[in-house]
C-alpha positions in Angstrom: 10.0 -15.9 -35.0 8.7 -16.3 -31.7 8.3 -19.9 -31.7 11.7 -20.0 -33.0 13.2 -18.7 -30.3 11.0 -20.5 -27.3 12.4 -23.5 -28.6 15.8 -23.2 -29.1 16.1 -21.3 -25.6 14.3 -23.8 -24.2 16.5 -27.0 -25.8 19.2 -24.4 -24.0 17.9 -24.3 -21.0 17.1 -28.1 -20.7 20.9 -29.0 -21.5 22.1 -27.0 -19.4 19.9 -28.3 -16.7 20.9 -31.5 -17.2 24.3 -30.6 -17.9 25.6 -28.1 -15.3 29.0 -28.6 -14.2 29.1 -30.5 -10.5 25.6 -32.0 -11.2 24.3 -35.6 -11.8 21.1 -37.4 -11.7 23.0 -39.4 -9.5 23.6 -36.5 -7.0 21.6 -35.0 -3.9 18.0 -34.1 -4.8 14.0 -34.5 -4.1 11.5 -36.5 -6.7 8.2 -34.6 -6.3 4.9 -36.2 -7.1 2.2 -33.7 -8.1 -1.9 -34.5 -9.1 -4.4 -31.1 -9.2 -7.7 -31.8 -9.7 -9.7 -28.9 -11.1 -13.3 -28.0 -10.6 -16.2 -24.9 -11.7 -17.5 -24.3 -15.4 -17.6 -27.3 -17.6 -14.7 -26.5 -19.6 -12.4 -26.2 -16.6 -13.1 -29.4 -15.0 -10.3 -32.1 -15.2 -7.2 -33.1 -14.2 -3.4 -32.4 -14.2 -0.1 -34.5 -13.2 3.2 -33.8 -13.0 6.9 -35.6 -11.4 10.1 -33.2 -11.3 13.5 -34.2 -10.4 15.3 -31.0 -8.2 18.8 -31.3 -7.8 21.7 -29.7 -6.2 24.5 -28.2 -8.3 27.0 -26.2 -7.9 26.3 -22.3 -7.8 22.5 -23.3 -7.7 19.7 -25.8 -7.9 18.4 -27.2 -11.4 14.7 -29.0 -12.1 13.6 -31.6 -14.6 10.6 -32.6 -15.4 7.3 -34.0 -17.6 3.9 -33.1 -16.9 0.0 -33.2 -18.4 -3.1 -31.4 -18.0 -6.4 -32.9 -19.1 -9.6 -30.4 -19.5 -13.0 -30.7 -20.6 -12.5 -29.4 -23.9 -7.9 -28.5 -24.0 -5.3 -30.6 -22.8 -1.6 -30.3 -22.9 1.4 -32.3 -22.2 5.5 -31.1 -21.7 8.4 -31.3 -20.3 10.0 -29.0 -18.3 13.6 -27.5 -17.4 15.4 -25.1 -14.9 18.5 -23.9 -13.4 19.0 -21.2 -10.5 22.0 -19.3 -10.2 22.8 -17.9 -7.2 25.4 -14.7 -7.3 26.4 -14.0 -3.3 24.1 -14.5 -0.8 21.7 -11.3 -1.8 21.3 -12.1 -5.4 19.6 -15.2 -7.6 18.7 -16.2 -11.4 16.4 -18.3 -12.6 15.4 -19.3 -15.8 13.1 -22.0 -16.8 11.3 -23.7 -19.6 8.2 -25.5 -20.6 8.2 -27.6 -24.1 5.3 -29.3 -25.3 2.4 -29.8 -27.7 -1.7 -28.9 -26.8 -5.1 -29.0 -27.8 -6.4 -26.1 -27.4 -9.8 -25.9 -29.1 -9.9 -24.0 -32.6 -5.9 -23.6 -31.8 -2.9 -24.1 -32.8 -1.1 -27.6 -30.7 1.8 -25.3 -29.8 2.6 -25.2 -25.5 6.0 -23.6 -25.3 7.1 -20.8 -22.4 10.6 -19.5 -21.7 10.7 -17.5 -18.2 13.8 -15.6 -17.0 13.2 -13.9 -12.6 16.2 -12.4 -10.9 15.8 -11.9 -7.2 18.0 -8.4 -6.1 18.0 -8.6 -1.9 18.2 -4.6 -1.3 18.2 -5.1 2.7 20.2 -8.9 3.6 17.1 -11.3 4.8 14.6 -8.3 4.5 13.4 -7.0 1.0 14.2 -8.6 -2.2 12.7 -7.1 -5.7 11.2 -9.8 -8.0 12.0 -8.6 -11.9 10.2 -11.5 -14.1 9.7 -11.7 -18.0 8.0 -15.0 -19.4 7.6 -15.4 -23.2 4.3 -17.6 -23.8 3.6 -19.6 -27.6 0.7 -21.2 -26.6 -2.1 -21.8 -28.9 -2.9 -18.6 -31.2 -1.8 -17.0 -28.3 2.0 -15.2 -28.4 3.6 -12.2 -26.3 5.7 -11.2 -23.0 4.0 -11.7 -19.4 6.0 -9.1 -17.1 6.3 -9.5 -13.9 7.7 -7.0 -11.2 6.8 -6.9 -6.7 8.9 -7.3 -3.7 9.1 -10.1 -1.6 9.8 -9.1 2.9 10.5 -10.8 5.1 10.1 -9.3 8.5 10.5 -11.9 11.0 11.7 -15.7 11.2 8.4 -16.7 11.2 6.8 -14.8 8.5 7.0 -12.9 5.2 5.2 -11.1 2.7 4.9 -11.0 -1.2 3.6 -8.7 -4.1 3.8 -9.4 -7.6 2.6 -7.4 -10.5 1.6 -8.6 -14.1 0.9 -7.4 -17.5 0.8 -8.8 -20.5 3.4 -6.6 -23.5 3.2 -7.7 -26.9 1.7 -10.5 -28.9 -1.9 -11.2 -27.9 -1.4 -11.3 -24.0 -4.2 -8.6 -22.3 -3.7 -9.7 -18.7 -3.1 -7.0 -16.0 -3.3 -8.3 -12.4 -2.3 -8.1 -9.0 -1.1 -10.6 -6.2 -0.8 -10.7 -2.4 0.4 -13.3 -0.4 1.4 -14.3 3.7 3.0 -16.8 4.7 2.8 -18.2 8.9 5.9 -20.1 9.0 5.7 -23.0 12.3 7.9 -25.8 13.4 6.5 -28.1 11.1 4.5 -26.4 8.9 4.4 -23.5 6.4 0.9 -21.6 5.7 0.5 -19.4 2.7 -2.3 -17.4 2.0 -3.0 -15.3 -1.3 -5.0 -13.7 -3.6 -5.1 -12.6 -7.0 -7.2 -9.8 -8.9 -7.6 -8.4 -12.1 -7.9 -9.4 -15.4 -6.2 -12.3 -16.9 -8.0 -15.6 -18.3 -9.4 -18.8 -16.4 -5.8 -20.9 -17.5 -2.6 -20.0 -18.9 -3.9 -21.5 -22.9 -6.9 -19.9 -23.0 -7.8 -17.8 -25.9 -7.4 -14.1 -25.6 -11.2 -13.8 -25.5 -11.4 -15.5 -22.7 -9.5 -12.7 -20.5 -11.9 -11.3 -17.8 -11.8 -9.7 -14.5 -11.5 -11.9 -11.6 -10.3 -12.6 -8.0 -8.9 -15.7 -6.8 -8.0 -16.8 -3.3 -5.6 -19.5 -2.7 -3.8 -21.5 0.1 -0.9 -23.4 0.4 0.0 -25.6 3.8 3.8 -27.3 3.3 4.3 -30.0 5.7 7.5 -32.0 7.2 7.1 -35.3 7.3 9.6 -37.1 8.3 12.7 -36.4 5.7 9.9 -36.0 3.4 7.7 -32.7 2.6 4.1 -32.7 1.2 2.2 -29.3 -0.1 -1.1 -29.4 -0.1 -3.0 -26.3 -1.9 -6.7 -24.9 -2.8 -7.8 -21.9 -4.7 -11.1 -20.4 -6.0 -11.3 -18.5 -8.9 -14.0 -16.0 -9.6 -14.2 -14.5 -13.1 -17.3 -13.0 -15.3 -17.9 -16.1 -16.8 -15.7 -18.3 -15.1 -15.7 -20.3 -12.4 -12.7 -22.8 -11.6 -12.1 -24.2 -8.0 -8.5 -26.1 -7.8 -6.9 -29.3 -5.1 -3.6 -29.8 -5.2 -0.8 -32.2 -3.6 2.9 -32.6 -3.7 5.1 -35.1 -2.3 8.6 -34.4 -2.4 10.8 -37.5 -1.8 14.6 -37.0 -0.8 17.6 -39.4 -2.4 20.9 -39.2 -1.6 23.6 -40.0 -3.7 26.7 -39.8 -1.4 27.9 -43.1 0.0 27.8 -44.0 3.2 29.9 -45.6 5.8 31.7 -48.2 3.8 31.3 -47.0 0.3 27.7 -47.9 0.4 24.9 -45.7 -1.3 22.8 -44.4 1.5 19.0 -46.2 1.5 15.9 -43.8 1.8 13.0 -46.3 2.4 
């Protein structure tokens, strides 16, 4: 069963996360601080929150983490796990997990996603293809979400993305398109998106709430210091759907090697 299997690959995933050989809580890594606050239709309006450790281990980077989401009428609360390998310096895994419990109204309280994206560089610090599968038990709602695009880069100070998603098997009738820039600066990243097709208002949703939409998006990543902060806004435009969407991250770096006479570095 698909639940099943979403649960015990995700208990699998969050192990190993936690678990990889060379890694520690202890070790090199970023706390990030997240808050979204949501906007638009009535049953979209709320509020979401979220703090994930990323840590460096060896052969990749791993992520653990809890978050919540509270809407007008759903809410939903889980942890999180993920682990990227990296194979040479063309080619990376990653798999990650989501683990949790909703309510979703007249739904099921199940909020569990499994997600598996190897990135394949075809020309070194040029063109990489994006090959994506996530496999979604939230709610009534089961089935695959496939994703496929390319991801350029064509100078050090910007890049280009395209993603492609349908929804195979289950319950899943989403079929939509992505485009996204990104201006890199000295100090500052901006990324600018948008999305169309047909998919549903947010990922929980019942199937009969999938509709054809567009949504625009932005993302500004800033240094601060040591520190990094996203800040990001999107509108989304459906049939009957309108959601509007602020969010912050603040990503705070910890050290665990020792410094100068076998004291542990400070960060404040």
């Amino acid at each position: 069963m698909l639940t099943n299997r979403l649960r015990a690959g995700a208990c699998a995933l969050l192990v190993a996360a936690i678990a990889a050989p060379g890694t520690a809580l202890a070790a090199d890594g970023s706390l990030m601080l997240n808050a979204d606050l949501y906007d638009g239709s009535a049953e979209v309006k709320g509020w979401g929150t979220s703090v994930v450790w990323i840590g460096a281990g060896r052969g990749g980077s791993y992520r653990i983490g809890a978050a919540g989401v509270s809407m007008e009428d759903a809410h939903w609360a889980y942890v999180s796990g993920g682990r990227t390998f990296q194979f040479g310096a063309r080619h990376h895994f990653d798999a990650s997990m989501r683990l949790g419990k909703a309510s979703l109204p007249g739904q099921s309280d199940d909020f569990n996603e499994v997600s598996a994206t190897l990135y394949a560089g075809l020309a070194p610090g040029r063109v990489t293809l994006v090959l994506g599968d996530s496999w979604l038990d939230i709610g009534d709602t089961e089935g695959q979400l496939l994703q496929g695009g390319l991801d350029i880069t064509a100078a050090q100070r910007w890049g280009a993305g395209l993603r492609l998603y349908t929804g195979m098997s289950g319950d899943l009738d989403d079929k939509f398109a992505t485009g996204s820039v990104s201006l890199r600066g000295t100090s500052a990243t901006w990324t600018f998106g948008v999305a169309v097709g047909r998919t549903v208002p947010y990922r929980g949703a019942p199937g009969s709430e999938t509709q054809s939409s567009t949504e625009i998006y932005m993302t500004v990543a800033l240094t601060v210091g040591r520190h990094r902060m996203n800040v990001a806004a999107s509108s989304f435009q459906g049939e009957s759907t309108r959601r509007r969407m602020l969010s912050t991250a603040w990503f705070i770096p910890f050290s665990g090697r020792p410094a100068k006479g076998g004291v542990v570095a400070d960060d404040d």
